[in-house]
MARMAR-107850 format. One record per residue: x, y, z of N, C-alpha, C in turn; residue in one letter. Coordinates in steps of 0.05 Angstrom, whole numbers, padded with zeros to 5 digits, always signed. Layout:
<nodes>
XYZXYZXYZA;...
</nodes>
This chain:
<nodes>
-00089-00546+00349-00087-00517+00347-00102-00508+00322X;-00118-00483+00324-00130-00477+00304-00116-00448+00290X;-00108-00453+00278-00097-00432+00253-00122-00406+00244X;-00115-00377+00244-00131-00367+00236-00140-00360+00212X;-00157-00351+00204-00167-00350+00179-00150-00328+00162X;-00146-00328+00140-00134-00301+00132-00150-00280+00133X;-00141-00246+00132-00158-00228+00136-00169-00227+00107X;-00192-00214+00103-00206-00206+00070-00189-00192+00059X;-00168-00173+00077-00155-00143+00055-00126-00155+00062X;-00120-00177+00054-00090-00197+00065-00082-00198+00035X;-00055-00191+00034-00040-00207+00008-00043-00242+00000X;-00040-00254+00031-00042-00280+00036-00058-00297+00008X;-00082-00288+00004-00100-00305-00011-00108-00285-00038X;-00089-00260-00039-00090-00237-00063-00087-00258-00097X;-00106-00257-00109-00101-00271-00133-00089-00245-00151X;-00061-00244-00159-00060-00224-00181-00058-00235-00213X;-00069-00253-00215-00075-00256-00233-00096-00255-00254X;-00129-00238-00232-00152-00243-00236-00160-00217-00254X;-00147-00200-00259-00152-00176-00286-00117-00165-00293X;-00097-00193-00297-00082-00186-00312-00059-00163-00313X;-00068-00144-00292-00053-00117-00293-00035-00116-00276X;-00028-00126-00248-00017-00126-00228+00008-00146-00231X;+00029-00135-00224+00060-00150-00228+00061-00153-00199X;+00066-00175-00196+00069-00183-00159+00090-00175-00151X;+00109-00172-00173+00137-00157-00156+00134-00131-00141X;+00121-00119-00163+00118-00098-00160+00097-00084-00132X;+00080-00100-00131+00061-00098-00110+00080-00106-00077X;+00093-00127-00088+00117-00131-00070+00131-00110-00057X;+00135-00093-00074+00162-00078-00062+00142-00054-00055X;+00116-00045-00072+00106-00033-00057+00095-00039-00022X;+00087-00058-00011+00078-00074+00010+00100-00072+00029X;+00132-00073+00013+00159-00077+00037+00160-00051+00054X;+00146-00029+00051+00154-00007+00060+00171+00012+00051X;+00183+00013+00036+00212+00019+00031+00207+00048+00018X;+00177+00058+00010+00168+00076+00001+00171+00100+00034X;+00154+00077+00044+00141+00091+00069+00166+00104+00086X;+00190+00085+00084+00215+00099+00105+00226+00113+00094X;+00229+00110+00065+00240+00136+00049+00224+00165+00048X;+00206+00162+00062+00194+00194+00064+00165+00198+00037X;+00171+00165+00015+00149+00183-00012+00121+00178+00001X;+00108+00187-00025+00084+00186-00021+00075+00166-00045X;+00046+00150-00035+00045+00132-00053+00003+00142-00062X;+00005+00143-00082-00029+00142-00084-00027+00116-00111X;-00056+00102-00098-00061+00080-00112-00090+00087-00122X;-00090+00087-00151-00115+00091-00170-00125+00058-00185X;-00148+00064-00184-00163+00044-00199-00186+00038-00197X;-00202+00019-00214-00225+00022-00211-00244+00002-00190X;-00258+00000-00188-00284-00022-00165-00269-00051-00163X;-00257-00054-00138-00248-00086-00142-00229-00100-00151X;-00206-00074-00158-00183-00091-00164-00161-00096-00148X;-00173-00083-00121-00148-00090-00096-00140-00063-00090X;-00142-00041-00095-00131-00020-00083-00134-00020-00043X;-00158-00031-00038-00161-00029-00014-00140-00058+00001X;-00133-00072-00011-00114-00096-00004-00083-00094+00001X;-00078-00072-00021-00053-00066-00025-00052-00048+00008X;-00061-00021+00005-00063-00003+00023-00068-00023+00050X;-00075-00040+00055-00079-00049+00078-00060-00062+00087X;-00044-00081+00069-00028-00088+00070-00002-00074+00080X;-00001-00053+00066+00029-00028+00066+00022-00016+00095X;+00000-00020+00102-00012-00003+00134+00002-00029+00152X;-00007-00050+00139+00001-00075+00169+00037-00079+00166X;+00046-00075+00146+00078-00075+00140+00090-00054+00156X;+00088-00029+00157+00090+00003+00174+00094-00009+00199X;+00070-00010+00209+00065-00019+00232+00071-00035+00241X;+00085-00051+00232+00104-00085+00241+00142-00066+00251X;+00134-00060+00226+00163-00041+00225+00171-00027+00250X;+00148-00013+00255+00142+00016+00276+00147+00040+00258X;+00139+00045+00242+00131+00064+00219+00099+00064+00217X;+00097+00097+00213+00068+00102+00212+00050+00110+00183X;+00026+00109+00174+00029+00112+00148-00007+00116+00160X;-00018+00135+00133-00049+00133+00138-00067+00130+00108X;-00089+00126+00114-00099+00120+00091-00114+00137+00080X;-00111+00159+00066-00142+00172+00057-00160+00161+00032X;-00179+00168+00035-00199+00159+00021-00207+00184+00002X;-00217+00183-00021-00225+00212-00034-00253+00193-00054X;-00271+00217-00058-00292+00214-00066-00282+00195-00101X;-00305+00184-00107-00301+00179-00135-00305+00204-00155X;-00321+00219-00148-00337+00240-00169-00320+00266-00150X;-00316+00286-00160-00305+00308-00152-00330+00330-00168X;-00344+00339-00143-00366+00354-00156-00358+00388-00152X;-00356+00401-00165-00354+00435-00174-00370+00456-00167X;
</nodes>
Protein backbone atom coordinates (compact mmCIF):
# COMPACT_ATOMS: atom_id res chain seq x y z
CA UNK A 1 0.00 0.00 0.00
CA UNK A 2 1.26 3.30 -0.83
CA UNK A 3 0.72 6.07 1.72
CA UNK A 4 0.19 9.57 0.48
CA UNK A 5 2.39 12.24 0.41
CA UNK A 6 1.61 15.05 2.81
CA UNK A 7 -0.07 18.18 1.37
CA UNK A 8 2.56 21.47 1.05
CA UNK A 9 -0.06 23.74 3.25
CA UNK A 10 -0.40 20.46 5.99
CA UNK A 11 0.46 20.94 9.65
CA UNK A 12 1.78 17.30 9.19
CA UNK A 13 5.44 18.33 8.20
CA UNK A 14 4.86 22.34 9.69
CA UNK A 15 8.34 23.01 11.32
CA UNK A 16 7.47 25.66 14.12
CA UNK A 17 10.42 25.96 15.07
CA UNK A 18 12.10 27.57 11.90
CA UNK A 19 11.66 31.61 12.91
CA UNK A 20 11.06 30.97 16.59
CA UNK A 21 7.71 32.88 16.92
CA UNK A 22 5.00 30.27 16.70
CA UNK A 23 3.83 28.33 19.98
CA UNK A 24 2.37 25.06 18.63
CA UNK A 25 -0.19 25.13 21.22
CA UNK A 26 -1.35 27.82 20.26
CA UNK A 27 -1.53 27.23 16.54
CA UNK A 28 -3.21 24.08 17.91
CA UNK A 29 -6.16 25.42 19.30
CA UNK A 30 -6.23 27.81 16.58
CA UNK A 31 -6.47 24.70 13.79
CA UNK A 32 -9.24 22.81 16.43
CA UNK A 33 -11.94 25.04 15.21
CA UNK A 34 -13.21 26.15 18.30
CA UNK A 35 -12.86 29.78 17.01
CA UNK A 36 -14.79 28.88 13.93
CA UNK A 37 -17.99 27.26 15.97
CA UNK A 38 -17.93 29.96 18.35
CA UNK A 39 -18.97 32.47 15.71
CA UNK A 40 -15.12 34.63 16.01
CA UNK A 41 -13.30 35.86 13.52
CA UNK A 42 -9.71 35.07 13.09
CA UNK A 43 -7.22 37.28 10.83
CA UNK A 44 -3.67 35.98 10.59
CA UNK A 45 -0.81 38.68 9.89
CA UNK A 46 2.70 38.21 8.93
CA UNK A 47 5.26 38.42 6.81
CA UNK A 48 6.54 36.19 3.31
CA UNK A 49 6.82 32.53 4.53
CA UNK A 50 6.05 32.12 7.85
CA UNK A 51 3.01 29.87 7.43
CA UNK A 52 0.08 32.09 7.39
CA UNK A 53 -1.09 30.23 4.34
CA UNK A 54 -0.59 26.67 6.32
CA UNK A 55 -2.34 27.65 9.31
CA UNK A 56 -5.50 29.01 7.22
CA UNK A 57 -5.49 25.90 5.30
CA UNK A 58 -5.33 23.89 7.80
CA UNK A 59 -8.41 25.66 9.97
CA UNK A 60 -10.28 25.33 6.27
CA UNK A 61 -9.58 21.36 6.26
CA UNK A 62 -10.56 21.15 10.23
CA UNK A 63 -14.23 23.20 9.39
CA UNK A 64 -14.85 21.08 6.88
CA UNK A 65 -14.14 17.65 8.57
CA UNK A 66 -16.38 19.13 11.24
CA UNK A 67 -19.18 20.28 8.69
CA UNK A 68 -18.51 23.91 9.54
CA UNK A 69 -17.83 26.41 6.92
CA UNK A 70 -15.12 29.08 6.99
CA UNK A 71 -13.49 31.17 3.92
CA UNK A 72 -10.39 32.56 3.24
CA UNK A 73 -9.76 36.10 2.11
CA UNK A 74 -6.85 37.31 0.79
CA UNK A 75 -5.98 41.26 0.97
CA UNK A 76 -3.37 43.05 -0.98
CA UNK A 77 0.06 43.65 0.77
CA UNK A 78 0.29 47.47 -0.12
CA UNK A 79 -3.10 49.31 0.36
CA UNK A 80 -2.80 52.06 -2.29
CA UNK A 81 -4.93 55.61 -1.68
Amino acid sequence: MKLAAPKPHSLANFDYAFNGTFDQRQVEEIVSARLVSAGENLIINGGCGTGKTVIATALQEETERQGLTVEQLGCPSRWTI
